[in-house]
C-alpha positions in Angstrom: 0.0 0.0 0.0 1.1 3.5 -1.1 2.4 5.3 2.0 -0.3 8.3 1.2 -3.0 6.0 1.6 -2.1 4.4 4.3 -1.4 7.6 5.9 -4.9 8.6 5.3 -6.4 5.1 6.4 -4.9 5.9 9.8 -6.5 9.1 10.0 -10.2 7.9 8.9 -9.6 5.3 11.6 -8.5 7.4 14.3 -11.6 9.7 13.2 -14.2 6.8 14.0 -12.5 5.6 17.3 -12.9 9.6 18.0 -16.8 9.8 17.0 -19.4 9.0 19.3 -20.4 5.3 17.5 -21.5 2.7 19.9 -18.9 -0.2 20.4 -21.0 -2.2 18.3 -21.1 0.6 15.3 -17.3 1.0 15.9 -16.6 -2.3 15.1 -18.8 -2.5 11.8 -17.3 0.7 10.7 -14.1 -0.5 11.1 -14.3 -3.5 9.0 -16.2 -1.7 6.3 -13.7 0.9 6.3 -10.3 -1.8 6.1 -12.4 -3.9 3.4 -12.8 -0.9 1.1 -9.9 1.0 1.7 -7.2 -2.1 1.6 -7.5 -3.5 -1.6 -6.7 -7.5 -0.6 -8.9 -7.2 2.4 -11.6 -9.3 1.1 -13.0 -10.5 4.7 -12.5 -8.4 8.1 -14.6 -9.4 10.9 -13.2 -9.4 14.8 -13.9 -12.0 16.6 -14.3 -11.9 20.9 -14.2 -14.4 23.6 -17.6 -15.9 24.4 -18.0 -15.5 27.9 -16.1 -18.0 29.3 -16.3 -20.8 26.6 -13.4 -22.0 25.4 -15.1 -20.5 22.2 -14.6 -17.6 20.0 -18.0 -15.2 18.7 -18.0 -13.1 15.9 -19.2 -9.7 16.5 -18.8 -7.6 13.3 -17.5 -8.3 9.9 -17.6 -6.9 6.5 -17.6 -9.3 3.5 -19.5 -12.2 2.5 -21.5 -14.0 5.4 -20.0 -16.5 7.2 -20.9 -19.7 8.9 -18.4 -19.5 10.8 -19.6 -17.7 13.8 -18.5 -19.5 16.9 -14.9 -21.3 16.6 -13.8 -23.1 19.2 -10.5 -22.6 21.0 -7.8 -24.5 18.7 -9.8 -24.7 15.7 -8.5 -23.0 12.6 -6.3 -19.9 12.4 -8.9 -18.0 14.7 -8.9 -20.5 17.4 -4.8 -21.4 17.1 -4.5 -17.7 18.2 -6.8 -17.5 20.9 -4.2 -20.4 22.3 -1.2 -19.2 21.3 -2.0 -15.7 22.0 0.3 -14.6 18.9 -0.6 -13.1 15.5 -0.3 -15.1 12.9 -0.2 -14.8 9.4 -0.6 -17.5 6.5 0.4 -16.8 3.3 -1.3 -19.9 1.8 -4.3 -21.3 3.7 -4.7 -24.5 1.6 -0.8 -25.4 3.7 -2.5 -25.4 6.9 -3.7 -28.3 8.4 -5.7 -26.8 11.0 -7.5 -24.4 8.8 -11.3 -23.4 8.8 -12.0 -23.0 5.1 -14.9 -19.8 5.3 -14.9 -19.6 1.4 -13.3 -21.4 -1.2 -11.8 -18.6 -2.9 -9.8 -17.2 0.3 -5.9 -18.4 0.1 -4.5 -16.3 2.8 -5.0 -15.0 6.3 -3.9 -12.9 9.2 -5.1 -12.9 13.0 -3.7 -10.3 15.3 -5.0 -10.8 19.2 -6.9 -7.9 20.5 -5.8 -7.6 24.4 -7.8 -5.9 27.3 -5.8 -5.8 30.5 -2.8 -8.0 29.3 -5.6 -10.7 28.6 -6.3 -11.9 24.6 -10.0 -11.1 24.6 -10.2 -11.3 20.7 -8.9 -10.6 17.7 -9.1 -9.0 14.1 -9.1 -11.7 11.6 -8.5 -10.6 7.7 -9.2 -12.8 4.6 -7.6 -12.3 1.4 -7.9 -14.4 -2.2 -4.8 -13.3 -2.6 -2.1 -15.7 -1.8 1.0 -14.0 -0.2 -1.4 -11.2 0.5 0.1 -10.0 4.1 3.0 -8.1 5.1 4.6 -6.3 8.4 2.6 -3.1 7.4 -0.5 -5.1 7.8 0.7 -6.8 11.2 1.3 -3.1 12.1 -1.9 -1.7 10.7 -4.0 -4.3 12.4 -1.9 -4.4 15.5 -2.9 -0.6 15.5 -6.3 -1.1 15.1 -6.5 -3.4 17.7 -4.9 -1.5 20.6 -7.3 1.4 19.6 -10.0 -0.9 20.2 -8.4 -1.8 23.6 -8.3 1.7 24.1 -11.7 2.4 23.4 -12.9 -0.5 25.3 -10.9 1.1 28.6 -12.2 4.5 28.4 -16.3 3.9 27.6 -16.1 0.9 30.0 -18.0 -1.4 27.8 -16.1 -5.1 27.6 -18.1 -6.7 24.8 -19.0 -10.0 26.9 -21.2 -12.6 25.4 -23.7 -15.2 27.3 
């Protein structure tokens, strides 16, 4: 990505975590905004620890529907990284042995873990069909996004917990 427009995604995302959007919103916005703007994003959803199932629930996404809504702990890329508590990135899903296939025409990922409080609560998990589609600016981009969302979480005192 250009270094101008990823200058200016960083602004238009800083401007929503600044509005006055629910958490809910925030989170939609968010994915709609890294899907349009970030041409390989072709799936962004963020995922959050369901209460306290080993289990992960999807609470916002942008992209095609999935049926992938709960993933349990170890399942998939998702579920490795609610383990391992590391991002991880895959530059060619159809390698992986423990992957969730969500749509056939997906052939990379990346997770990052979203942390509250030093605890992995969730994470932002990106699609691409492009294979090799990753690299350290999105780790950094998303790792970004993520501690924002932390952030926000902190000061409007509303932990997304699920039941």
């Amino acid at each position: 990505m250009q270094k101008k427009k990823l200058e200016k995604l960083y602004t238009t995302l800083n401007k929503l975590f600044e509005s006055n959007l629910n958490f809910n919103e925030l989170l939609t916005r968010i994915c709609e905004t890294l899907k349009k703007e970030v041409e390989h994003y072709d799936w962004v959803g963020f995922y959050f620890k369901n209460g306290n199932k080993k289990e992960l629930k999807l609470k916002a996404f942008a992209g095609l529907p999935t049926d992938h809504e709960i993933i349990p702990f170890g399942k998939g890329i998702c579920g490795q990284v609610a383990e391992s508590h590391q991002n991880f990135i895959v530059d060619n899903v159809h390698a992986q042995d423990n992957y969730i296939a969500c749509n056939i025409n997906v052939k990379s990922e990346i997770v990052i873990p979203l942390f509250y409080n030093e605890e992995n609560i969730g994470q932002i998990d990106i699609d691409s069909n492009t294979l090799n589609a990753f690299t350290k600016a999105d780790e950094e981009l998303l790792t970004y996004v993520n501690k924002k969302v932390s952030n926000y979480i902190k000061a409007k005192n509303t932990y997304p917990i699920f039941n």
